[in-house]
C-alpha positions as CSV (number, residue, x, y, z in Angstrom):
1,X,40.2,34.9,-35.2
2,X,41.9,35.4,-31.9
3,X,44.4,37.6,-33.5
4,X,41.5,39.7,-35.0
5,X,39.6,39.9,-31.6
6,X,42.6,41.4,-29.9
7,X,42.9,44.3,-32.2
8,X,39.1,44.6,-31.5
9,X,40.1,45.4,-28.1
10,X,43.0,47.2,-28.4
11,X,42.1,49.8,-30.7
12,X,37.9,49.5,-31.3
13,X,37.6,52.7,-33.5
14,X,39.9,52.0,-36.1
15,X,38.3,51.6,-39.3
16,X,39.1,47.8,-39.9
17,X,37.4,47.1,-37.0
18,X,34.7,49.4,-38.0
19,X,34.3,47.4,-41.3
20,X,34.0,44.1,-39.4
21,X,31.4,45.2,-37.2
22,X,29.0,46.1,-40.3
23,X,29.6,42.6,-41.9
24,X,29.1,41.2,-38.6
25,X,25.5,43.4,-38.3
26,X,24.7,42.7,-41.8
27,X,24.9,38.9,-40.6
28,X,22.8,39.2,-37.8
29,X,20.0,40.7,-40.0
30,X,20.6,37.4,-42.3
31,X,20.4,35.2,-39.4
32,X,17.0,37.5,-37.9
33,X,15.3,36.8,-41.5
34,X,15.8,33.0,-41.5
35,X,14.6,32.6,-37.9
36,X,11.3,34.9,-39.2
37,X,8.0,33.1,-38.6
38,X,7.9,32.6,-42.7
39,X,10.9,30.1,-42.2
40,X,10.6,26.7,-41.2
41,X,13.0,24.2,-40.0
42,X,13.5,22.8,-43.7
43,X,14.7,26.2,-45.1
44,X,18.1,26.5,-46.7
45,X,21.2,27.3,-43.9
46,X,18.7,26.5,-40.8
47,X,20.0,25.3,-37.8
48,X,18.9,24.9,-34.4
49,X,20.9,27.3,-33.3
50,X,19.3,29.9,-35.6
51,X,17.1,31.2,-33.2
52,X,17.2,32.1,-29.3
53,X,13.3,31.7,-28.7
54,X,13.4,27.7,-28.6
55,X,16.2,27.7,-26.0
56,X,14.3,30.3,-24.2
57,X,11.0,28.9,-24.1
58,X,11.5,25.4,-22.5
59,X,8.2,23.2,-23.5
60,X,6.8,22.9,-19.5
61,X,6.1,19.4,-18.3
62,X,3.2,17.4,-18.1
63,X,2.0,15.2,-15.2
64,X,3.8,12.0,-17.5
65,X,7.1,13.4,-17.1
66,X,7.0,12.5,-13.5
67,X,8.5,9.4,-11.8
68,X,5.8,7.2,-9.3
69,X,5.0,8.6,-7.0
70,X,3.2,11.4,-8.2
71,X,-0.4,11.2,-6.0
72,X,-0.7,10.9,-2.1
73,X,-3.3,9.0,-0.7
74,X,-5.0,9.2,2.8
75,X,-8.1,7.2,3.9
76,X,-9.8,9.1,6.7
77,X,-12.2,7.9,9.2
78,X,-15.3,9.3,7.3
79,X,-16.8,5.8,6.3
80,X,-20.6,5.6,5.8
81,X,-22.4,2.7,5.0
82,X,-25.5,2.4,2.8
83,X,-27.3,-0.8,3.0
84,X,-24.1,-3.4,2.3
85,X,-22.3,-0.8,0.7
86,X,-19.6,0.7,2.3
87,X,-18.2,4.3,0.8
88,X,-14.7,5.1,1.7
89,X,-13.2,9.2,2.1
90,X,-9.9,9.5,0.7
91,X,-7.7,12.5,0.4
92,X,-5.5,12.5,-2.5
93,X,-2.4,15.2,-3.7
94,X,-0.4,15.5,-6.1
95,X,2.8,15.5,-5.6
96,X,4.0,17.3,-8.6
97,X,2.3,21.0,-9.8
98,X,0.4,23.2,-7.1
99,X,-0.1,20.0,-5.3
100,X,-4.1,20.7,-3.9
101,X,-5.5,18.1,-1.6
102,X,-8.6,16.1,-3.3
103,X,-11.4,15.4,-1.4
104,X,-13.1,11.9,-2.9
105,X,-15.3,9.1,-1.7
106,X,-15.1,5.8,-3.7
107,X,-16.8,2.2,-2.6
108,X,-14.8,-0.9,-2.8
109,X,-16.2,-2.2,-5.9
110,X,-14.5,1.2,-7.6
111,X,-11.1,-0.2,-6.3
112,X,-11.7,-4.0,-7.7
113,X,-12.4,-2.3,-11.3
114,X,-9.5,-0.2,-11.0
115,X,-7.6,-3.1,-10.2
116,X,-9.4,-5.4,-13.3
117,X,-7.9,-2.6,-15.3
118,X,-4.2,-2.1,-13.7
119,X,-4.0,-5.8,-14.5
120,X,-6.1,-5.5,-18.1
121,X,-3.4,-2.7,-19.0
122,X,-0.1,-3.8,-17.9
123,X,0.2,-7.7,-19.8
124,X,3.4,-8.4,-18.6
125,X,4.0,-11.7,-17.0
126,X,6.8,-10.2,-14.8
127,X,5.4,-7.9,-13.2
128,X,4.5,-8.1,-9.3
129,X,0.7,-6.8,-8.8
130,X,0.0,-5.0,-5.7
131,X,-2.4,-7.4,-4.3
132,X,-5.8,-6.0,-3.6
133,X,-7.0,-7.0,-0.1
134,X,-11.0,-8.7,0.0
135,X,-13.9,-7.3,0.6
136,X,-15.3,-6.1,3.4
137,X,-17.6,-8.4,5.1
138,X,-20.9,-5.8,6.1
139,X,-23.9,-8.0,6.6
140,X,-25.1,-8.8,10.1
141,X,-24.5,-12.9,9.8
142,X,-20.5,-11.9,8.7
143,X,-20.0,-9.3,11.9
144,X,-21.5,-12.2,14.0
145,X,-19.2,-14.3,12.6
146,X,-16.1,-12.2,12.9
147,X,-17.0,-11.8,16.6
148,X,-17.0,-15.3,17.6
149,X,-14.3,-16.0,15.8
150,X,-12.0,-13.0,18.0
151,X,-14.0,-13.6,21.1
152,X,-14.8,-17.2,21.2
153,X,-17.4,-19.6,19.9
154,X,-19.8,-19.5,23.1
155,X,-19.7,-15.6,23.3
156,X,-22.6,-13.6,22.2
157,X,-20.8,-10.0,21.6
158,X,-20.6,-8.6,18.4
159,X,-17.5,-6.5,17.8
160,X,-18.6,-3.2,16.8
161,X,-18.0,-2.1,13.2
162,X,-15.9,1.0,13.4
163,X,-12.7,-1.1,14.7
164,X,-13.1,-3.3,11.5
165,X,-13.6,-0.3,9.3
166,X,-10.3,1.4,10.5
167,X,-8.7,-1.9,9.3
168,X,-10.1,-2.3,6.6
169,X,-9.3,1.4,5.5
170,X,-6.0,0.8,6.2
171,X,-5.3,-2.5,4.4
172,X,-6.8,-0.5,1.3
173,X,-4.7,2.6,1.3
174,X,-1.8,0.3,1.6
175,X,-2.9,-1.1,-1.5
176,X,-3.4,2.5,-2.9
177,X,0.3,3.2,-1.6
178,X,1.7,0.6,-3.4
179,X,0.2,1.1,-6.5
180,X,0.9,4.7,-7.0
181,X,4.7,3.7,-6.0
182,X,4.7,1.5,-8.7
183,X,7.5,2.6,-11.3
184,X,5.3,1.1,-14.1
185,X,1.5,0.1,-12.9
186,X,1.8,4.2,-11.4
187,X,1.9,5.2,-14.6
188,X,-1.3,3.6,-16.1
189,X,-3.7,6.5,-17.4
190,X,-6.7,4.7,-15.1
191,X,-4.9,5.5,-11.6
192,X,-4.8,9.1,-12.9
193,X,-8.0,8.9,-13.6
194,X,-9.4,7.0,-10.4
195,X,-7.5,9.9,-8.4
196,X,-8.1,12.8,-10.4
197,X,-12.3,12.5,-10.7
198,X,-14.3,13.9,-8.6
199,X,-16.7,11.2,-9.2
200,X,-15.7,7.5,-9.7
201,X,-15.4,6.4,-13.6
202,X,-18.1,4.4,-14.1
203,X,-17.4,0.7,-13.9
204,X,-19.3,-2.2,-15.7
205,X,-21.9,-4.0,-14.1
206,X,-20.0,-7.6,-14.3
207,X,-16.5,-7.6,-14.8
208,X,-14.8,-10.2,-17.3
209,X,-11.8,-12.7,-15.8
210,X,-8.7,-11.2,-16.0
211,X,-5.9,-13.0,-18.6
212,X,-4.8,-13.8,-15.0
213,X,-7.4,-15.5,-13.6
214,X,-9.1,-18.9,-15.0
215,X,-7.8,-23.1,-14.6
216,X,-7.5,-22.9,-18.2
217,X,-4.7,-19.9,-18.6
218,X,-1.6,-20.8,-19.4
219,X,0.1,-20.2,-15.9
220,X,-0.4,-23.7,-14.9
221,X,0.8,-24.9,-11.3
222,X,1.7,-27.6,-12.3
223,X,4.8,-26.0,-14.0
224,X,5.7,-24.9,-9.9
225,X,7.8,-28.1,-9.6
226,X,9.8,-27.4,-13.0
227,X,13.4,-27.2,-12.3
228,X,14.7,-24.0,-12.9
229,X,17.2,-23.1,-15.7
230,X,18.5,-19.9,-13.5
231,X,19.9,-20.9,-10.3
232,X,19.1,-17.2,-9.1
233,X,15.0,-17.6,-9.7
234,X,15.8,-21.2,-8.8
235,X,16.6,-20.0,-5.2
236,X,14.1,-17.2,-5.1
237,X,11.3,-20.0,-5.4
238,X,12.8,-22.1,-2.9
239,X,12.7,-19.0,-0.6
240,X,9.5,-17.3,-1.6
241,X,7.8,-20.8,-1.5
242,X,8.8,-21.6,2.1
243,X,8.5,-17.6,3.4
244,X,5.3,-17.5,2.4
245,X,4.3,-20.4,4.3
246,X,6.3,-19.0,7.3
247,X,4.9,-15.6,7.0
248,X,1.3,-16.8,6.8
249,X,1.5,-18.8,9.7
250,X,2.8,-16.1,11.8
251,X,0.5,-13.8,10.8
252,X,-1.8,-16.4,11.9
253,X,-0.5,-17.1,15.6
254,X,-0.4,-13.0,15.8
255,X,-3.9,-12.5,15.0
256,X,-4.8,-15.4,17.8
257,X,-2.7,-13.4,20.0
258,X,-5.1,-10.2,19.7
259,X,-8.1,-12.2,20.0
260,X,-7.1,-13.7,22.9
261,X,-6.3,-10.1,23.8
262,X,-9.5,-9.0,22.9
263,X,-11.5,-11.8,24.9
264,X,-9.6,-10.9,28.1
265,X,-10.7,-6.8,27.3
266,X,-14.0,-8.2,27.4
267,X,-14.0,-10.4,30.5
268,X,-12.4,-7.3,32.7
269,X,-15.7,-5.2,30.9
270,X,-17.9,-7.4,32.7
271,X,-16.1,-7.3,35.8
272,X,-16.1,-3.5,35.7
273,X,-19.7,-3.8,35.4
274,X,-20.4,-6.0,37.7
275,X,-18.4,-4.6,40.0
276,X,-21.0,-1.5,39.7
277,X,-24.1,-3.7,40.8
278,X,-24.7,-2.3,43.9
279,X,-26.7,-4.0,47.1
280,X,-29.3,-3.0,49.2
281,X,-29.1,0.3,50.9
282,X,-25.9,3.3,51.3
283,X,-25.5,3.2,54.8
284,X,-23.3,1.3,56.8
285,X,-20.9,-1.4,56.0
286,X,-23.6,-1.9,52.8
287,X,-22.1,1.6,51.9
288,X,-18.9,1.2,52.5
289,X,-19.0,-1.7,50.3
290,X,-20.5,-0.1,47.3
291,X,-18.1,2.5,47.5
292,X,-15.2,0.1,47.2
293,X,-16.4,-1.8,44.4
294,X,-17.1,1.7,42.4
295,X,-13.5,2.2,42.7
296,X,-12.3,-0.6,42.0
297,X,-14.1,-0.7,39.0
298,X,-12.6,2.1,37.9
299,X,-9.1,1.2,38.1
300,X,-10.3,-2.5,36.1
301,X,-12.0,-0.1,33.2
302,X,-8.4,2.1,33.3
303,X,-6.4,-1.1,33.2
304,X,-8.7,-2.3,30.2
305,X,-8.8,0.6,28.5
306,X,-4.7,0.4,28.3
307,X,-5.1,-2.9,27.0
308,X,-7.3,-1.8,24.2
309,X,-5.0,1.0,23.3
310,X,-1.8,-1.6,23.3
311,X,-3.6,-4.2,20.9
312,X,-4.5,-1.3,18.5
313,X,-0.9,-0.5,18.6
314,X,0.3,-4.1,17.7
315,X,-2.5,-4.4,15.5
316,X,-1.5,-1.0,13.0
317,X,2.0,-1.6,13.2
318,X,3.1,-5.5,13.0
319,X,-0.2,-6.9,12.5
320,X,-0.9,-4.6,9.7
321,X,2.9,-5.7,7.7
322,X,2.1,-9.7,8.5
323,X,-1.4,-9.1,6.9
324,X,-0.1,-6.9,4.2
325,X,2.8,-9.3,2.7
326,X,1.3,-12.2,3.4
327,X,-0.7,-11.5,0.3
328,X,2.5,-9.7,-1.3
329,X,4.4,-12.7,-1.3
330,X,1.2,-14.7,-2.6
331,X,1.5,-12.3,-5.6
332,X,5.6,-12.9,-5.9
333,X,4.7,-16.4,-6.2
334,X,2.4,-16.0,-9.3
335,X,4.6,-13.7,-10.7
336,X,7.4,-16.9,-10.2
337,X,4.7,-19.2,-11.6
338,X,4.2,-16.9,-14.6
339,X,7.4,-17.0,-15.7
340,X,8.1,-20.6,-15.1
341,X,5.4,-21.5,-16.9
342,X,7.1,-19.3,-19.7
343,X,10.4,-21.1,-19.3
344,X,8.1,-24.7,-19.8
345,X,6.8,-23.1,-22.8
346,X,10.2,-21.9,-24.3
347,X,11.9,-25.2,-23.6
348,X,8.9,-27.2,-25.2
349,X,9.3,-25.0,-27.8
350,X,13.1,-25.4,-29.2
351,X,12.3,-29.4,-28.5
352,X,9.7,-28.8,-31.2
353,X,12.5,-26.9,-33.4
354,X,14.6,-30.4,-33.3
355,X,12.1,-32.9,-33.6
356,X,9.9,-30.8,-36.8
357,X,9.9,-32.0,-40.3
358,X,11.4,-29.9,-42.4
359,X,8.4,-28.5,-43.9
360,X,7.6,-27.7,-40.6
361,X,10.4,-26.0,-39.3
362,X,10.7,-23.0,-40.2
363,X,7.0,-22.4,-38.3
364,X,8.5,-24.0,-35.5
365,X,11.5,-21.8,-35.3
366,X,9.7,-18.7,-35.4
367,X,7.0,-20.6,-32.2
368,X,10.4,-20.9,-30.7
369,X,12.3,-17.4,-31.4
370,X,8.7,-15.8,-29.8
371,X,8.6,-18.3,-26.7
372,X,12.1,-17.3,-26.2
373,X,11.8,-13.5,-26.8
374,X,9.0,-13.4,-24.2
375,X,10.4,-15.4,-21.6
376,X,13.9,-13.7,-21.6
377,X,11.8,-10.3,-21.1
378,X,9.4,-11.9,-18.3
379,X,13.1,-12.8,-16.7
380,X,14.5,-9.4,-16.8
381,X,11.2,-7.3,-15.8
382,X,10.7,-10.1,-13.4
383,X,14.7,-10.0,-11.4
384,X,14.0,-5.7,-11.3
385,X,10.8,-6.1,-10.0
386,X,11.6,-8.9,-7.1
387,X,15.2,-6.7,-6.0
388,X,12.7,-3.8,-5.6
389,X,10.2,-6.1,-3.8
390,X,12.9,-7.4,-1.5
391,X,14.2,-3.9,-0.8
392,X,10.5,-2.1,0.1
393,X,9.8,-5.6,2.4
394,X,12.7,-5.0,4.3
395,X,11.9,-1.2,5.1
396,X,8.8,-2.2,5.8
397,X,9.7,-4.4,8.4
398,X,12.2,-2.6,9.8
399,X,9.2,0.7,9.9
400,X,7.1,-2.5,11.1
401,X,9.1,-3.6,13.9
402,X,10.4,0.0,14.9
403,X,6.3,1.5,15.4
404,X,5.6,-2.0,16.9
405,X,8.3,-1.5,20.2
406,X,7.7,2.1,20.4
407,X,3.7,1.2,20.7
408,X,4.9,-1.2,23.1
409,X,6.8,1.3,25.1
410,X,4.3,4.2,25.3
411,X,1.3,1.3,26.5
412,X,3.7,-0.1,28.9
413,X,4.3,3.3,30.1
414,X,1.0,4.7,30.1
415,X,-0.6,1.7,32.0
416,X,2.4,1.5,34.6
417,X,1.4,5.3,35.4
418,X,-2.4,4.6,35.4
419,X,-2.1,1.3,37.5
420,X,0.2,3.4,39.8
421,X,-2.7,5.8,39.8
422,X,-5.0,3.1,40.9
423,X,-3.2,1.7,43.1
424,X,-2.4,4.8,45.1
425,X,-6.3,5.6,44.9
426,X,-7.6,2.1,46.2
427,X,-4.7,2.6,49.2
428,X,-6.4,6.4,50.1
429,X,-9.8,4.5,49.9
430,X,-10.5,5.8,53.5
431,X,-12.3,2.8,55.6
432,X,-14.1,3.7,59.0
433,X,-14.8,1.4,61.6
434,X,-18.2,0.4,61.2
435,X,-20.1,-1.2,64.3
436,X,-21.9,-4.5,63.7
437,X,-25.4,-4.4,64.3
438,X,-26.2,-8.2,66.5
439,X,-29.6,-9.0,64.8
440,X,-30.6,-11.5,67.6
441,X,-30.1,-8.3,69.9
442,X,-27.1,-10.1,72.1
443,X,-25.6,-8.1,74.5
């Protein structure tokens, strides 16, 4: 064929040449008449190579080619309330197509059934839910409660309800986050669903327990004290079981730490104000006095109101992780439970194998081969799932840690320059000499 191709192009009008480039036309009508619309792929001599249209018309993707992530979420600070019922704004776009941002308002009880189904839909024991944070507390007697809880039992003040909201939208798009990161539970059909209506899909007015939920499920804690077959799980319990405790408590001591925050932001409030309460007449030293105390009230409401900003810092950065994985690592431990109560099961099982009858053992074989089957799956889903759990905690905390010091650093700055401000402004305070007045009238 080589041979034949170079006297093609050495001499292209000679009529050998001629007489191979009619056979070769006479095949291409062949090859035109097979690939016809009248031929199918079982027709004698078809290939898939037959015909140029298939390679050139690629089938497009859908929206399930796509790897998690394929939504955005946002939670803005559009939150109304109607009655006890709080209804949440939340921008979502797709991340794969023309990519449109979505405009939709959902209440909490949308994201609890979309969480029933996530977990309804993806029955595998080693998977790691993304925890779904509680529910918003809205009635009077709960804010009252809150309150005294941040600012002390004997105060009276009731922390307003936007500062709660933004946390609480925040904790829930978190959630959102890690759900639509997911490389499995972001691929369930409801998320798309949830995030692609305009309006929420309508949910059931009492939702049935969970095969996760329930005393009588077969994720028994009692199994938590089972020894281990795999010393690799064995040392992830040992560690999950004493960082959770660890993490809790921490998250613990930080929130007292911005409540005691909090209480002083109040006490330098009333200060500020009291400092307004003016006496008796503008003249004079009486004068002189209010004037002074209107400034220094200001500089006690500017040094409060850096305060404020530097607990909201700590708050969305650190406080937000602590609260955040505190309940991840709750749902790492039922995932460990799940699967060691699997591993009971699977060992019960193959002593059941040895100490059948033999009438009985071939049923007790197959109880065993299915005990086994699912536990060795639970295992391997399980070991991906924690590796990629351990590897998104870690840039979280390092994201954590990183927005915590540079929210330290801008406060500390910004206060420095205001109470620099103040102080500077209190120092100009211009004082005049003001005669005493003798009332007895002494020379």
């Amino acid at each position: 064929m080589m041979a034949e191709n170079d006297e093609t192009l050495t001499d292209p009008l000679s009529l050998d040449n001629l007489d191979k480039l009619d056979r070769l036309h006479l095949e291409v009508e062949e090859v035109e008449d097979r690939s016809s619309s009248t031929e199918g792929p079982d027709s004698p001599g078809y290939s898939a190579s037959s015909s140029p249209v298939p390679m050139m018309l690629p089938s497009s993707p859908t929206h399930l080619d796509y790897k998690p992530p394929r939504y955005s979420v946002r939670f803005t600070d559009n939150v109304t309330k109607d009655g006890d019922i709080l209804k949440y704004t939340i921008n979502v776009r797709k991340l794969y197509g023309y990519g449109d941002i979505k405009t939709i308002t959902r209440e909490y009880d949308d994201l609890a059934y979309l969480d029933h189904q996530l977990l309804t839909n993806n029955r595998k024991p080693g998977l790691i839910f993304p925890p779904l944070p509680s529910r918003p507390l809205t009635d009077p007697a709960s804010a009252e409660s809150r309150s005294r809880k941040q600012l002390g039992s004997s105060n009276r003040s009731i922390i307003g309800d936007a500062s709660q909201w933004s946390k609480d939208c925040r904790a829930l798009e978190r959630y959102l986050e890690m759900v639509v990161s997911h490389p499995i539970i972001g691929k369930d059909s409801s998320l798309s669903e949830f995030l692609e209506r305009q309006d929420p899909p309508p949910r059931p007015s009492k939702l049935k327990k969970g095969w996760l939920s329930g005393v009588k499920d077969k994720w028994d804690s009692r199994h938590s004290a089972a020894k281990d077959c795999d010393e690799w799980f064995g040392k992830e319990r040992e560690w999950a079981t004493v960082y959770s405790s660890n993490i809790k408590d921490t998250s613990e001591k930080f929130q007292q730490m911005v409540s005691a925050r909090l209480r002083l932001i109040q006490q330098m409030g009333h200060l500020a104000a009291s400092l307004n309460i003016t006496v008796a007449g503008n003249e004079g030293a009486n004068g002189l006095y209010n004037k002074l105390n209107s400034g220094f009230s200001g500089c006690v409401e500017t040094m409060k109101t850096g305060l404020e900003n530097e607990v909201a810092a700590e708050e969305v950065s650190l406080g937000s992780y602590l609260e955040q994985y505190s309940r991840c690592v709750e749902a790492e431990n039922s995932m460990l439970l799940r699967r060691t109560s699997l591993m009971v099961e699977a060992e019960s099982a193959a002593r059941g194998v040895e100490k059948a009858k033999p009438n009985r053992e071939e049923a007790a074989k197959l109880i065993r081969d299915e005990a086994e089957r699912e536990f060795v799956e639970c295992s391997e889903l399980a070991k991906s799932e924690i590796t990629a759990f351990h590897s998104k905690r870690i840039q979280d905390f390092k994201l954590a840690l990183l927005h915590y010091v540079e929210g330290q650093i801008k406060c500390a700055r910004e206060n420095y320059k205001a109470s620099a401000q103040c102080l500077e402004t209190m120092k100009k305070f211009p004082i005049n000499k003001v005669e005493t007045v003798d009332p007895n009238h002494n020379s």
